[in-house]
Each structure stands twice: as structure tokens, then as C-alpha cells.
N, C-alpha and C positions, 0 to 999 in steps of 0.2 A: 504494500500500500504506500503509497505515495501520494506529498500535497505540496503546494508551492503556492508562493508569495500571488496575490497579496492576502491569501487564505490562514497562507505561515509567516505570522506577521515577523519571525527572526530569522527566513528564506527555507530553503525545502527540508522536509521531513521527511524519511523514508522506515519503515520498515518491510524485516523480511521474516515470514513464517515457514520455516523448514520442517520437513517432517523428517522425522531419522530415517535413515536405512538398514538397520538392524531393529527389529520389529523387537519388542518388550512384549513377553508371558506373560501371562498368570503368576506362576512360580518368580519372574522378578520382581514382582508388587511385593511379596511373601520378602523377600531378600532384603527389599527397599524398606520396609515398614510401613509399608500403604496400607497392607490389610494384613488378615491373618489366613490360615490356609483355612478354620472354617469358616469365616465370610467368601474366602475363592472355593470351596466344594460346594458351599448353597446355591450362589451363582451361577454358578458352572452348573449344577443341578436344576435350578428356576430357567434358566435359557435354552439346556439342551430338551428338558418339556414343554416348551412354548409358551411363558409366563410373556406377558406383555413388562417392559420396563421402561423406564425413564431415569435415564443418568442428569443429573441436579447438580451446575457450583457454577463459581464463579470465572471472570476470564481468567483465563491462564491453570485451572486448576487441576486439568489435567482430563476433562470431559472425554476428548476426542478417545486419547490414547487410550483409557476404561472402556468406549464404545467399542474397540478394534479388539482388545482382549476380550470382552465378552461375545461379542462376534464370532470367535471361536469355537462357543462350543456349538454355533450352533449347525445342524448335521448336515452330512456331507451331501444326502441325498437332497437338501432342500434349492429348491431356486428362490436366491436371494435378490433382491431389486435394490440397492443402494442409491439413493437422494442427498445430495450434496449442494453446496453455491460454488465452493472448490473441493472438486474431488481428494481426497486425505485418506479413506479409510482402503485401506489394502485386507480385502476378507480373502480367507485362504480355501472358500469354498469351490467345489468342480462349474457350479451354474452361477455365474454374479452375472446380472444383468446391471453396469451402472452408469447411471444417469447422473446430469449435470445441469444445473441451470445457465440461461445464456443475460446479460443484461441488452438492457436500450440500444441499437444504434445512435449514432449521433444524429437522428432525426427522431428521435423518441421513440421507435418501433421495433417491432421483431422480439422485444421481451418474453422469456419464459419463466415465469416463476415456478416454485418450490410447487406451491399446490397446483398446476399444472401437472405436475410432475406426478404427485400420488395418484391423482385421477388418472392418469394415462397406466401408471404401475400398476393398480386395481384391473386393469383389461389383460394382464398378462400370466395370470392365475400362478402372485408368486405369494411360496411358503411362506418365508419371511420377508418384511419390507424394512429396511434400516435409513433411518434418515438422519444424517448427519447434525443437524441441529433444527428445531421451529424458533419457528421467529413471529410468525405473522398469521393469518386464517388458516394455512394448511392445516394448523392443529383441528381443526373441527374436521377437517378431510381425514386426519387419519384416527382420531378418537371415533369417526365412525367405521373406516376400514376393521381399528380391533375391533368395535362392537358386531362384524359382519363377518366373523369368522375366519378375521386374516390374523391369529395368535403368532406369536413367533416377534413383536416389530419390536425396534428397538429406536431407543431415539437421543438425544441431550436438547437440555434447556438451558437458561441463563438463570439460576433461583440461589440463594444463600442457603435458604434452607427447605426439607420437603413438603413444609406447608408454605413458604414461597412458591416452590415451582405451581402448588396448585391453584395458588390466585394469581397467576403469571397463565398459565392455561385459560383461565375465565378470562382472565384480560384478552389473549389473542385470538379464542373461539366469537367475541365480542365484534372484532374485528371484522370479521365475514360479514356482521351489518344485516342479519338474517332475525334477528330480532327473539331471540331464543330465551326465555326464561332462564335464567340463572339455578334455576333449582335443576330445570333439565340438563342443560350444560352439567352437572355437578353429578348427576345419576347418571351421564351419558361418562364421565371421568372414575368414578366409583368401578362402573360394569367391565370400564376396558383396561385399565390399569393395573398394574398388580402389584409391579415392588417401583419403587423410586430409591435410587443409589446417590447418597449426596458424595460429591467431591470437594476437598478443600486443598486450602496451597495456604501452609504455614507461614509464619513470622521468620522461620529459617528459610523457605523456600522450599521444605520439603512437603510431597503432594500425599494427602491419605483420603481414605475416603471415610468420613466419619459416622455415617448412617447408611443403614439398608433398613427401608421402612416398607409396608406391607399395610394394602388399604385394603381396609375390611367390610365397608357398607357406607351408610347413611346415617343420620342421627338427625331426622328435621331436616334444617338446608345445609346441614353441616357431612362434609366427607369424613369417618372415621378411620383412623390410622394407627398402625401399633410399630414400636423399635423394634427390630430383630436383633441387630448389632448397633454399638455406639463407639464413637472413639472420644475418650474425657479427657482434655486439656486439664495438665495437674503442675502446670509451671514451666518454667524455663532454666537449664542448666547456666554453670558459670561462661561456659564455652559458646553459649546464645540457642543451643537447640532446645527443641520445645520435649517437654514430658508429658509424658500423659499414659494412657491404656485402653487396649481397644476392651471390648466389654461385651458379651450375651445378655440381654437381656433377662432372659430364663422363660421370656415366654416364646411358648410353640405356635411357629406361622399355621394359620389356618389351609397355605398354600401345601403343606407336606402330605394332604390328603388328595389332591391331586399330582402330586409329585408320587406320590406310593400308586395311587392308580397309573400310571405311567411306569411302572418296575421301579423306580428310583427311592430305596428307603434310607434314609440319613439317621445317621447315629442322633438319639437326640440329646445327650451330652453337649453336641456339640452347641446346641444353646445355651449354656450355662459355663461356656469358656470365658479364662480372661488372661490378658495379657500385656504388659508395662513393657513400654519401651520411651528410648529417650533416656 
């Protein structure tokens, strides 16, 4: 991205967004202290059975690169449709169909946005649909693809926290201008959603992901939500790194009942792990 004067009132600004070339696991989040290895076995369990998710934080927190790792597991037989504005996510699947948004000519025309994009993905009967980030109405395009049977999608938003991301969804389902009651939008996000993964990027710079949260219904107009895992900021060493520990809540997702129907039975210890680092 680049900007210039008289936009850059102290003349041009450039930056550059590189993506690595050596692709980051599962197992190096474990390495790094991003997560622990039972927030990456549930994971990796909620995606290879087609849990709908939404990856949650802020810029830089490290959104994208969690998208591409969970991306992973998901199976090899599926045909994947990836939606991007700049293509980033490298899926190591056999069938990736991926798409790209085009912007404005210099006469205003020819635009392709995002939600073009999921309506046209919707005609191509794919297993899973991964979309790089929403930003704008798509979200209602694809809060109703999961409600229609398309399980499997995966997505990031821009939220601090999991109940940010989900008045960050009312705000961009709003957007569409379709005049949708807010209670429906809210039953329409309840039914399709499953887990939301928040991402952070520390004081030191180091990236964790400190919530895997799981929405369980309704309550009124309110969406109901439970922590799986937590990660608790418990200070800052002499050396500037942050402490803290990631944490089980000890309560069991409601999702492990279709996760067992699906062959996949997890240890349930593993919700009551905990683990200090830092």
C-alpha cells in the first residue's frame, strides 16, 4: 500500500505485507506459545467435522496465519472455494477453487466485490467456503450460505473481543440495507456459527490466541456464548515478556456431541487443562 503527498502531508508512505514462505503448523503455534496442543486437537477436531468458525482480533494479530492453519485440517476430499481482496491463504487441499476480488477501473467500473464472490461460490457446490476476511454485507451472504447447508466455512473479522466480533456482524449484515430485524440477524448468527477463535498480539509482540468461545443459542435478543479455553494475562516479566496461562474452562462444548457423532471422541480432561507460560 502506498500514499503520496499531498494525502502524506511528510511525502510518501509505503508499506509492504509479505506473507512467509515457509508455511507455520499447528505444532508451531504449540512451540511459539500461541496455544496449547488441547486448544490445537479441538480445533483440529471442530474443523475436520465441519463446525462453522470465525477467527476474531485485531490488525496484525495474526488472523490470517490461524485461518491457513486451520484450513488444514480440513479434508482432503472436500472442494474448497477461497474468497480473498488479496489472495494470502495457501490451502494444501487437492480441489481449491480460488477467487479474488478485482477493484474500480479508473472510470469507476468493472468492480467485483467480496459478496459477489460468495454468490457466485454458492453455484459451484463447494464443501467448504473460506473467506479471507468480511468486511462489509457479504457477511449476510455467507451467514446464510452456513444456514443452507454449506458447514465447513471459515472466515476472520476485525473484533477485540468474541462478543465484539458479534456486534461487528450486526453492524455489517446492516449494511446490505435489506432492513432485517436485528433479533433475526442475531438467530440467523446463533444457527450458523459455532466456535469464534479470538487472536491477540501482545505488549511483547508475541501472537496467542486467547479465547475459543462456542455459541450456544438465544436468550431474548441476546446470543448466548460459553469459554472453552482462555488465555489470562498474569503480568509482565523483568525482561518485558508478558505472563500469563492458557486455561480450560472445565466446561464441556455442547459441540463434542456432534463431534462424537462424526467418530471424533476427545478426551474430556482435556477441558480442565492449564498451562503458564511466560
Amino acid at each position: 500500500n502506498g500514499i503520496s503527498p499531498p494525502l502524506a502531508l511528510d511525502g510518501w508512505a509505503m508499506s509492504i505485507r509479505r506473507s512467509r514462505t515457509d508455511k507455520l503448523r499447528a505444532d508451531d503455534l504449540v512451540g511459539r506459545e500461541s496455544w496449547t496442543n488441547e486448544m490445537k486437537d479441538f480445533m483440529a477436531a471442530a474443523v475436520s467435522c465441519r463446525l462453522n468458525v470465525i477467527v476474531s482480533g485485531g490488525t496484525g494479530s495474526g488472523k490470517t496465519t490461524l485461518l491457513n492453519i486451520l484450513s488444514g485440517s480440513i479434508g482432503q476430499h472436500e472442494r474448497v472455494v477461497t474468497i480473498e481482496d488479496a489472495a494470502e491463504l495457501k490451502l494444501r487441499q487437492r480441489h481449491v477453487v480460488r477467487l479474488e476480488t478485482r477493484p474500480a477501473n479508473i472510470e469507476g467500473k468493472g468492480a467485483v466485490r467480496q459478496r459477489d464472490l460468495v454468490v457466485n461460490a454458492l453455484r459451484v457446490r463447494p464443501g467448504s467456503i473460506v473467506i479471507g476476511e468480511v468486511r462489509s454485507e457479504e457477511a449476510l451472504d455467507m451467514l446464510q450460505a452456513m444456514n443452507t447447508g454449506h458447514d465447513g466455512s471459515l472466515t476472520t473479522i476485525h473484533a477485540n473481543s468474541p462478543r465484539d466480533a458479534l456486534h461487528r456482524l450486526d453492524t455489517m449484515v446492516a449494511m446490505a440495507n435489506l432492513n432485517i430485524p436485528e433479533k433475526a440477524i442475531r438467530q440467523q448468527t446463533a444457527s450458523a456459527v459455532n466456535l469464534i477463535v479470538q487472536a491477540s498480539r501482545m505488549l511483547d509482540g508475541t501472537r496467542k490466541v486467547t479465547a475459543i468461545s462456542e455459541l450456544t443459542g438465544m436468550e431474548g435478543d441476546v446470543i448466548t456464548m460459553q469459554d472453552i479455553f482462555v488465555f489470562e494475562r498474569m503480568g509482565v516479566t523483568q525482561d518485558g515478556r508478558v505472563r500469563g496461562r492458557f486455561r480450560a474452562t472445565g466446561i464441556r462444548p455442547k459441540c463434542t456431541e456432534r463431534l462424537a457423532a462424526s467418530g471424533v471422541q476427545l478426551p474430556m480432561n482435556m477441558f480442565e487443562h492449564m498451562k503458564v507460560v511466560g
